[in-house]
N, CA, C and O of each residue as an XYZ file, in Angstrom:
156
protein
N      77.751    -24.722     91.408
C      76.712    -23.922     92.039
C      77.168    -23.454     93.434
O      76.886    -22.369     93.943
N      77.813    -24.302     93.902
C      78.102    -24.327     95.730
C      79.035    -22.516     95.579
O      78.660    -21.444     96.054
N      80.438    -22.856     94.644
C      81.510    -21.598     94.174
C      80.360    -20.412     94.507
O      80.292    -19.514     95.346
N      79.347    -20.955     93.233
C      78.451    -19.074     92.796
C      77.951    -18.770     94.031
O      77.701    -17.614     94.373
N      77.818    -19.559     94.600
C      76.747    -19.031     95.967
C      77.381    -18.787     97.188
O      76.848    -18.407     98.230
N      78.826    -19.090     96.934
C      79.543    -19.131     98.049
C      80.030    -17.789     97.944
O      80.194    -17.011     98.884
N      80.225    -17.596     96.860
C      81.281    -15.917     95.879
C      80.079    -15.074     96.155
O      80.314    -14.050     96.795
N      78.462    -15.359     95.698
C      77.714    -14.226     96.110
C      77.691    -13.801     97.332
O      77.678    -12.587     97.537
N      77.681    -14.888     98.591
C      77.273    -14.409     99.592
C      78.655    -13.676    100.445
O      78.515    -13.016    101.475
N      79.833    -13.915     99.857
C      80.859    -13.181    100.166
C      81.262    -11.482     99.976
O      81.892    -10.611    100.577
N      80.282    -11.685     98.457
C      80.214    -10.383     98.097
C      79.334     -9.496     98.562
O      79.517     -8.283     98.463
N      78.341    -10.008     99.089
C      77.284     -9.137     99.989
C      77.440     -8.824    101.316
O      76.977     -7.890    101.971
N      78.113     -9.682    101.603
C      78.800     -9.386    102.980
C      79.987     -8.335    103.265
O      80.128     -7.690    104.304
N      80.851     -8.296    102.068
C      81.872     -7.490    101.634
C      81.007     -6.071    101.427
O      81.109     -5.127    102.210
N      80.252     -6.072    100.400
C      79.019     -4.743    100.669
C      78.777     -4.425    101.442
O      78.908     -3.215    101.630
N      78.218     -5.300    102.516
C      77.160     -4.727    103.692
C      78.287     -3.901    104.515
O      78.015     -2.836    105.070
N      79.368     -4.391    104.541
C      80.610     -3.694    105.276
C      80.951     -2.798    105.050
O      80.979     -1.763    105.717
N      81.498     -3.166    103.399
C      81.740     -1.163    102.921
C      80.385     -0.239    102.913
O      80.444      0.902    102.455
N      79.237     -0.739    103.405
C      78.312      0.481    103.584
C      78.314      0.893    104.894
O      77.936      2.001    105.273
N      78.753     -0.024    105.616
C      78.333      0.357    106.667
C      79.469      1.259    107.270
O      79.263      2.067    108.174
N      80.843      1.014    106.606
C      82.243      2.049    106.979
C      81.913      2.665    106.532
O      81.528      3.494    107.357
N      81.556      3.235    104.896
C      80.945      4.158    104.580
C      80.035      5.357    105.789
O      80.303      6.525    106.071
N      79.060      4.566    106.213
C      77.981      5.038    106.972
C      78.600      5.927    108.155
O      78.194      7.009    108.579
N      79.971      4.970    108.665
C      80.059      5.426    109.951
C      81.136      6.669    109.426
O      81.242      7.595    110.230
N      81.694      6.746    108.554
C      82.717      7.937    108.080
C      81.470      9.020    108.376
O      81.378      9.838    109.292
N      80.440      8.702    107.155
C      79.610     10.153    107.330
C      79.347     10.874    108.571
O      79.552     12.037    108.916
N      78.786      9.761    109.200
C      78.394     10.062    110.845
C      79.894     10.616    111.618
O      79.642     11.618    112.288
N      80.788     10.378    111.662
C      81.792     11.425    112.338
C      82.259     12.495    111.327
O      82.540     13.570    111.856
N      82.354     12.454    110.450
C      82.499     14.085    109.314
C      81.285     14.481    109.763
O      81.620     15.556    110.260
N      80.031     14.394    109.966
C      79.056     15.322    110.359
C      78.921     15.898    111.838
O      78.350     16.938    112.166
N      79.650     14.886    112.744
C      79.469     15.086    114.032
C      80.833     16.164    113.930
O      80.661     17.228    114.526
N      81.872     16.026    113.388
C      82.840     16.933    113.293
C      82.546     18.292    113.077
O      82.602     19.235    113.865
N      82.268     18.255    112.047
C      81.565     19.639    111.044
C      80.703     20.229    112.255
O      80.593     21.448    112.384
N      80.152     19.415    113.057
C      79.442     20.607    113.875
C      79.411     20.164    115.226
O      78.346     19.871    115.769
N      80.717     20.082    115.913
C      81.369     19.798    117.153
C      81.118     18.927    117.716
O      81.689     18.786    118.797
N      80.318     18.090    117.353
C      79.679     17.103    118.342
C      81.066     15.993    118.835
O      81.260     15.535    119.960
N      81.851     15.784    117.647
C      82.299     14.877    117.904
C      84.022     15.145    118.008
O      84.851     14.238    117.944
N      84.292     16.381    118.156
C      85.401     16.844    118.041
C      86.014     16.372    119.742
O      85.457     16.354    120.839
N      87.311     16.054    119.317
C      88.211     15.881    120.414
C      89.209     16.860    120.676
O      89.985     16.714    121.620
């Protein structure tokens, strides 16, 4: 039980991350696309 719960909460954590890189890609391709964030 300890493994399953140890593997789930790894994997949600692993999620919460790739959403949140996810998240932040969008947010500079959009700030790009319309200068905000251009260097």
């Amino acid at each position: 039980m300890e493994v399953i719960d140890l593997s789930d909460g790894f994997g949600r954590s692993f999620a919460l991350v790739v959403v949140l890189f996810v998240v932040l890609i969008i947010i500079i391709i959009g700030c790009s696309s319309m200068g905000i964030g251009s260097y």
